[in-house]
DRENTORKOL-3810 file (N, C-alpha, C; in nm, 4 decimals):
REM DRENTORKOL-3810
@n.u->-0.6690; n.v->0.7836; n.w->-0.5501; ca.u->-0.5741; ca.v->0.8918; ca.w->-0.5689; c.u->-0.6390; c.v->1.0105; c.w->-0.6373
@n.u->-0.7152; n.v->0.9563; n.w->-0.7025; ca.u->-0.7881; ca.v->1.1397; ca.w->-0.8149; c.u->-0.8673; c.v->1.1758; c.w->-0.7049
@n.u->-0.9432; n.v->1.0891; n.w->-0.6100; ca.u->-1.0440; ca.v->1.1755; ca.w->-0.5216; c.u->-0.9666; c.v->1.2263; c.w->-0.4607
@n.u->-0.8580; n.v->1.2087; n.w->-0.3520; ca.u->-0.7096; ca.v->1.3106; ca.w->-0.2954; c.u->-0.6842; c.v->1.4262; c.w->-0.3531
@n.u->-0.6931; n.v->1.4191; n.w->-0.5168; ca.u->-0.6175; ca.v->1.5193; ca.w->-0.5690; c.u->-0.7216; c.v->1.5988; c.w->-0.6038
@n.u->-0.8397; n.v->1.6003; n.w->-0.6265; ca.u->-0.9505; ca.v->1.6640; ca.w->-0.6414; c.u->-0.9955; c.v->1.7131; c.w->-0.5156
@n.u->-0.9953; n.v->1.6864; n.w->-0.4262; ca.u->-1.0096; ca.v->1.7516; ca.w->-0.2539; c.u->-0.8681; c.v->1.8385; c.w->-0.2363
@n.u->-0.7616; n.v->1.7987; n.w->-0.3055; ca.u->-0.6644; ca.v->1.8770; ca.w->-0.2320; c.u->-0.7132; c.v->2.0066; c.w->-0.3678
@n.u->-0.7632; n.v->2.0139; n.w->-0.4723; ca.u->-0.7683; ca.v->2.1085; ca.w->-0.5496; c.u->-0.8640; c.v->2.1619; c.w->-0.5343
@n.u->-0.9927; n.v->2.1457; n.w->-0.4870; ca.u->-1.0832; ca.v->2.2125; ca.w->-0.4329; c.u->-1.0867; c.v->2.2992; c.w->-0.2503
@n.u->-1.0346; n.v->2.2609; n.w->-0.2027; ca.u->-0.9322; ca.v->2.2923; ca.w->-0.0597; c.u->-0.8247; c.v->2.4260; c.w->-0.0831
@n.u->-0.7964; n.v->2.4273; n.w->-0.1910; ca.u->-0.6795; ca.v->2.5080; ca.w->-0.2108; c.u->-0.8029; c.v->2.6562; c.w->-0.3077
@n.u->-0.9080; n.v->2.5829; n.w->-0.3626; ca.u->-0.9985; ca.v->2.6719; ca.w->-0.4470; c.u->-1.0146; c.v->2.7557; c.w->-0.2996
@n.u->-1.0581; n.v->2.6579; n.w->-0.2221; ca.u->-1.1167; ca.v->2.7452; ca.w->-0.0991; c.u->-1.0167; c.v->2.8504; c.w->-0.0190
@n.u->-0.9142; n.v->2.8096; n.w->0.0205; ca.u->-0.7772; ca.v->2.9217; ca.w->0.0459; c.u->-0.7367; c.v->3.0272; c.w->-0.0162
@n.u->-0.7664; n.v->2.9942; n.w->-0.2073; ca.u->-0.8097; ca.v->3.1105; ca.w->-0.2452; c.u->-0.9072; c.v->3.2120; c.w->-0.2533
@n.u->-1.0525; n.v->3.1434; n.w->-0.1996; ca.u->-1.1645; ca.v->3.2314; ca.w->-0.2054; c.u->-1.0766; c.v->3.2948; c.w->-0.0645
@n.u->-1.0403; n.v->3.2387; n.w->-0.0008; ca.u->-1.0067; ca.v->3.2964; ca.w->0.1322; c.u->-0.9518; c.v->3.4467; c.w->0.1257
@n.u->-0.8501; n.v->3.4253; n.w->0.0735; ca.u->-0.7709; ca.v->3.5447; ca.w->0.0317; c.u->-0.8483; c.v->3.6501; c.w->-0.0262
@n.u->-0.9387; n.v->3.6310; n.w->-0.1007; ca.u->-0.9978; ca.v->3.6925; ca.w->-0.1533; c.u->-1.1483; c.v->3.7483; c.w->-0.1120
@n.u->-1.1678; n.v->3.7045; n.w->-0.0126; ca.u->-1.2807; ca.v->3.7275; ca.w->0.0887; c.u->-1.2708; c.v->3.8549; c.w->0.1517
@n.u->-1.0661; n.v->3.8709; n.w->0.1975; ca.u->-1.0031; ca.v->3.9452; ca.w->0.3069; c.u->-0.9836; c.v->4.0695; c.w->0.2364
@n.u->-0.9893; n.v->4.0503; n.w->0.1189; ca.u->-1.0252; ca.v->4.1964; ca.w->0.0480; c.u->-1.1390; c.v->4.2555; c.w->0.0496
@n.u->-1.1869; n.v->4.2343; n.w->0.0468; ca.u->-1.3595; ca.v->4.2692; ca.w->0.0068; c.u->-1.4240; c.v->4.2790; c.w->0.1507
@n.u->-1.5448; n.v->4.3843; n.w->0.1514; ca.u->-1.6275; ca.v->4.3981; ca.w->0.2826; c.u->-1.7138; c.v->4.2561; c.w->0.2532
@n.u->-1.7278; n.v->4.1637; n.w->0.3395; ca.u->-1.8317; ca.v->4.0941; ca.w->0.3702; c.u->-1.9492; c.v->4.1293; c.w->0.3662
@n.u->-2.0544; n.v->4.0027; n.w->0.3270; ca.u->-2.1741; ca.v->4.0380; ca.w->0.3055; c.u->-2.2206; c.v->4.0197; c.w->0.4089
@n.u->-2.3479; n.v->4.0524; n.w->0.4927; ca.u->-2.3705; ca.v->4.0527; ca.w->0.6381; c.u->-2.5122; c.v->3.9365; c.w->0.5999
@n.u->-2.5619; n.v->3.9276; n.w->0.4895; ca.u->-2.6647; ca.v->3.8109; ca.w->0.4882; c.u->-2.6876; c.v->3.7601; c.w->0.3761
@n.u->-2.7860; n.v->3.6743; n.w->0.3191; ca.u->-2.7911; ca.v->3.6013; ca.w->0.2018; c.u->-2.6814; c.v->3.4744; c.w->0.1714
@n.u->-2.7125; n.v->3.4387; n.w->0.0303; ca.u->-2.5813; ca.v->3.2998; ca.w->0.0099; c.u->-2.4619; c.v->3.3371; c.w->-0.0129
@n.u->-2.4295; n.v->3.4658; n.w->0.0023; ca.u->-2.2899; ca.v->3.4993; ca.w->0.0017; c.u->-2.2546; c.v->3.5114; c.w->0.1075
@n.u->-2.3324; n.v->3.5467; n.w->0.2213; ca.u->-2.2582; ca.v->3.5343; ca.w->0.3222; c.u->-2.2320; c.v->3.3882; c.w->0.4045
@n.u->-2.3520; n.v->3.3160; n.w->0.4145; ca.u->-2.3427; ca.v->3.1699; ca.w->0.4306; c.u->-2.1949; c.v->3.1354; c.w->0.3363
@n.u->-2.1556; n.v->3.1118; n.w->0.2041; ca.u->-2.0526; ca.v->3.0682; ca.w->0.1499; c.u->-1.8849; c.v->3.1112; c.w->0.2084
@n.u->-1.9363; n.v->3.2560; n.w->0.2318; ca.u->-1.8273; ca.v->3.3418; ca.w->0.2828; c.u->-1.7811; c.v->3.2742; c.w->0.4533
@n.u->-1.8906; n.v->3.2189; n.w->0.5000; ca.u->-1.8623; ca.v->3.1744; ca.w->0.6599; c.u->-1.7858; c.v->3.0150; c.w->0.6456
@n.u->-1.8676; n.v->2.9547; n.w->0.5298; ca.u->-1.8500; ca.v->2.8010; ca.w->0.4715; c.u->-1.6739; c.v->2.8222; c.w->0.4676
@n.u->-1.6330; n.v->2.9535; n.w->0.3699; ca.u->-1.4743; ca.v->2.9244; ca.w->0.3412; c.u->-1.3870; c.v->2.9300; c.w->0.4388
@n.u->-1.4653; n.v->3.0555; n.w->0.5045; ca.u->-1.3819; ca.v->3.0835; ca.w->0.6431; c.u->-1.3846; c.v->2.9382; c.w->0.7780
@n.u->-1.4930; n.v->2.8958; n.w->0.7470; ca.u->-1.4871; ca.v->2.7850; ca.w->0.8728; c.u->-1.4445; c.v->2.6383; c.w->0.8135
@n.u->-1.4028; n.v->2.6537; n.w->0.7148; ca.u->-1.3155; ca.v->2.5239; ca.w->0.6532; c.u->-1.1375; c.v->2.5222; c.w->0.6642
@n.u->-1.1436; n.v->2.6879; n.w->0.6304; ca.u->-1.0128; ca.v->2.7254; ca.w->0.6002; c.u->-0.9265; c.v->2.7764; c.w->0.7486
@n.u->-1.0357; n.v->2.8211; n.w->0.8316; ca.u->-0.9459; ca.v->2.8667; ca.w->0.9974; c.u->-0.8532; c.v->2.7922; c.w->1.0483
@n.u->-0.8879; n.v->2.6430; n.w->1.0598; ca.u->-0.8145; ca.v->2.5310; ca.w->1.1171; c.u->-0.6766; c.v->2.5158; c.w->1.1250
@n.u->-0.6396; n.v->2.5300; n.w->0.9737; ca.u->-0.5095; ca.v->2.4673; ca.w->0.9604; c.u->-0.4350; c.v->2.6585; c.w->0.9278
@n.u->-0.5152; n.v->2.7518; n.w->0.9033; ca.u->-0.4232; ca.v->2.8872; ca.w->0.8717; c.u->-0.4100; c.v->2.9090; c.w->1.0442
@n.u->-0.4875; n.v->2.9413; n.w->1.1257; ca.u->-0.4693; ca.v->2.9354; ca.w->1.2524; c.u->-0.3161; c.v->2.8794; c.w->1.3490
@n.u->-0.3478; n.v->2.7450; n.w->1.2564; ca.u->-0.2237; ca.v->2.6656; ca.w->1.3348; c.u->-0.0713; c.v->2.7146; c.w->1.2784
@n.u->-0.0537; n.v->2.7337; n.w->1.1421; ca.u->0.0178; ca.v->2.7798; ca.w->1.0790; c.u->0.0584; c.v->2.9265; c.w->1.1295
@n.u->-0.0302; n.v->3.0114; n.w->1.1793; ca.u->-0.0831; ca.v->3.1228; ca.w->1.2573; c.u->0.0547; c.v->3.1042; c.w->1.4122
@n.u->0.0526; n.v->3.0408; n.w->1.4490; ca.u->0.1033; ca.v->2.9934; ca.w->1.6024; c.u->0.2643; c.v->2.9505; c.w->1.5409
@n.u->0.2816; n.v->2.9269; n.w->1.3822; ca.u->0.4251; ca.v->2.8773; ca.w->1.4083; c.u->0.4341; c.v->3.0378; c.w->1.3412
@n.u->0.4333; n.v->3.1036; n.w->1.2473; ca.u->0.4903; ca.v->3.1768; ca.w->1.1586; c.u->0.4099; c.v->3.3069; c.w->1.1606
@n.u->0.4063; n.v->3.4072; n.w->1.2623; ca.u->0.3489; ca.v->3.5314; ca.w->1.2931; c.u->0.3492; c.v->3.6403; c.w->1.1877
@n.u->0.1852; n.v->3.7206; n.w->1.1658; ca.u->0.2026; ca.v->3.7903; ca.w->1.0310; c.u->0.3789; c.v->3.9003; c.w->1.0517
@n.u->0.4093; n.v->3.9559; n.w->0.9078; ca.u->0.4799; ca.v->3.9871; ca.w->0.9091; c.u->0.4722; c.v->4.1521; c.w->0.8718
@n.u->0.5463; n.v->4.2784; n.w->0.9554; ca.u->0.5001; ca.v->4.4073; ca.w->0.9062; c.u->0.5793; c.v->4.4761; c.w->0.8701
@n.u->0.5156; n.v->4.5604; n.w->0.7844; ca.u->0.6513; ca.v->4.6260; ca.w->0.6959; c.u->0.5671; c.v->4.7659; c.w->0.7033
@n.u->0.6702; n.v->4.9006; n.w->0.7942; ca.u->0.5683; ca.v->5.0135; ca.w->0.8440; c.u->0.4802; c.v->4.9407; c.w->0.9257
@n.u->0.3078; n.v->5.0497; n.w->0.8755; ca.u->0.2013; ca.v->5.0101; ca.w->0.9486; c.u->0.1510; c.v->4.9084; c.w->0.9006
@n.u->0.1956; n.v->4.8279; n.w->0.7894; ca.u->0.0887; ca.v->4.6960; ca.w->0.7502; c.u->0.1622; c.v->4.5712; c.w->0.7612
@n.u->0.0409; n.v->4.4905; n.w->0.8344; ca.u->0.0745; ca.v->4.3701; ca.w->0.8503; c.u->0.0086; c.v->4.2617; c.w->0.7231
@n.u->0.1253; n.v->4.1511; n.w->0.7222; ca.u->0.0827; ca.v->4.1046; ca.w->0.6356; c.u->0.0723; c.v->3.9159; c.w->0.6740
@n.u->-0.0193; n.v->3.8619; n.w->0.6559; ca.u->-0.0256; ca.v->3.7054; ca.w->0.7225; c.u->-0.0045; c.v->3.6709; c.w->0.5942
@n.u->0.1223; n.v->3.5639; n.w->0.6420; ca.u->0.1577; ca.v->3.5014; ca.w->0.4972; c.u->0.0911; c.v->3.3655; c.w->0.5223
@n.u->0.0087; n.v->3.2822; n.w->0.6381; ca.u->-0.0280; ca.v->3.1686; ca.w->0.6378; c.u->-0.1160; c.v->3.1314; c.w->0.4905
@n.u->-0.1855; n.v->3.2041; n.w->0.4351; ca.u->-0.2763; ca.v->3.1395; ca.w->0.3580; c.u->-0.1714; c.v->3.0899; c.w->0.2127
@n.u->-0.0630; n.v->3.2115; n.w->0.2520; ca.u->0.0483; ca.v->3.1621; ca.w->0.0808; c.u->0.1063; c.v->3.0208; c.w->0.1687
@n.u->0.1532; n.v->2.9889; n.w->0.2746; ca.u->0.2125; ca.v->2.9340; ca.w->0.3295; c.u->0.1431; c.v->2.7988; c.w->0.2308
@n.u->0.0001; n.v->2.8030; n.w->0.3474; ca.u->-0.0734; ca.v->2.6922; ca.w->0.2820; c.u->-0.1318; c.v->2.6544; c.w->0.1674
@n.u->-0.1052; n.v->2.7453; n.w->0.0687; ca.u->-0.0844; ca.v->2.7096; ca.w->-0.0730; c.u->-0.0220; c.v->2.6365; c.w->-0.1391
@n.u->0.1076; n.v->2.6572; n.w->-0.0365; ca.u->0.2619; ca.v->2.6163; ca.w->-0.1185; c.u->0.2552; c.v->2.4507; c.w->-0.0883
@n.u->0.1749; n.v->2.4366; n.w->0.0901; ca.u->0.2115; ca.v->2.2994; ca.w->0.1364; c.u->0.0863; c.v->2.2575; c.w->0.0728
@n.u->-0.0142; n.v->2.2788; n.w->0.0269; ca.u->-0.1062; ca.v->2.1746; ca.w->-0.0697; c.u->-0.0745; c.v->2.1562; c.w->-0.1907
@n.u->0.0199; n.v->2.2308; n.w->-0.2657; ca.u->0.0771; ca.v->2.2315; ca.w->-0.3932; c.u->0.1737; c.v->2.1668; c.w->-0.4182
@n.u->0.2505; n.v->2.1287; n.w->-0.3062; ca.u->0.3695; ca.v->2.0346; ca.w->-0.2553; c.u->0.3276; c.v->1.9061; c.w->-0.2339
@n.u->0.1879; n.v->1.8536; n.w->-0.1578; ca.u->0.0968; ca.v->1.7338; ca.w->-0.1435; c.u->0.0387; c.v->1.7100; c.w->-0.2787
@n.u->-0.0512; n.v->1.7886; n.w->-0.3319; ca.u->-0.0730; ca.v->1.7582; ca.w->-0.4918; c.u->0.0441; c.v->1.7180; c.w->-0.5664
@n.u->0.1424; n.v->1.7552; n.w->-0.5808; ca.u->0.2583; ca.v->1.7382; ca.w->-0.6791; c.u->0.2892; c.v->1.5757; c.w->-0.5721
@n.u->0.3239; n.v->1.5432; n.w->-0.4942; ca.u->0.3360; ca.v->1.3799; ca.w->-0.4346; c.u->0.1821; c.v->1.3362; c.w->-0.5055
@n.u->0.0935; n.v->1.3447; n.w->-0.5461; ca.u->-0.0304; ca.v->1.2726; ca.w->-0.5201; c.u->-0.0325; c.v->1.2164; c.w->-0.6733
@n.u->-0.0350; n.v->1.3374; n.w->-0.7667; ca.u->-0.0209; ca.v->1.3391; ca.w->-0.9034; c.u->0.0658; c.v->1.2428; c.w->-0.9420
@n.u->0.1986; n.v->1.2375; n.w->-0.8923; ca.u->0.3024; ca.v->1.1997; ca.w->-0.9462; c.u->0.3040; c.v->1.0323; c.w->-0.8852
END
């Protein structure tokens, strides 16, 4: 059970680098960019699919993808069963 809850808390570290990737210009080489591809190609899978039920949402000209809060909420919801 702690290794579960330690993958689901490191998983969720990564959803946040995610978010936080989408701000920032990307690095085009070095270990930041390798790490930057690492979060993105861990994290596509399941925001993608989430992507197909729940379409970003726009308000004016900006769109906004709520999948990555989405999938915050549902690993924070699995941690809280795991913990408990």
């Amino acid at each position: 059970m702690i290794v579960l809850a330690v993958l689901l808390d490191v998983y969720a570290l990564a959803v946040f680098l995610r978010l936080v990737l989408a701000w920032t210009v990307p690095p085009r080489s070095g270990p930041m960019a390798t790490g930057a591809r690492a979060v993105h190609t861990i994290t596509e899978p399941p925001l993608s699919a989430i992507r197909t039920v729940v379409r970003p949402v726009r308000f004016g000209s900006t769109m906004f993808d709520l999948s990555p809060v989405l999938l915050l909420l549902a690993l924070w919801l699995v941690a809280n069963v795991v913990y408990d």
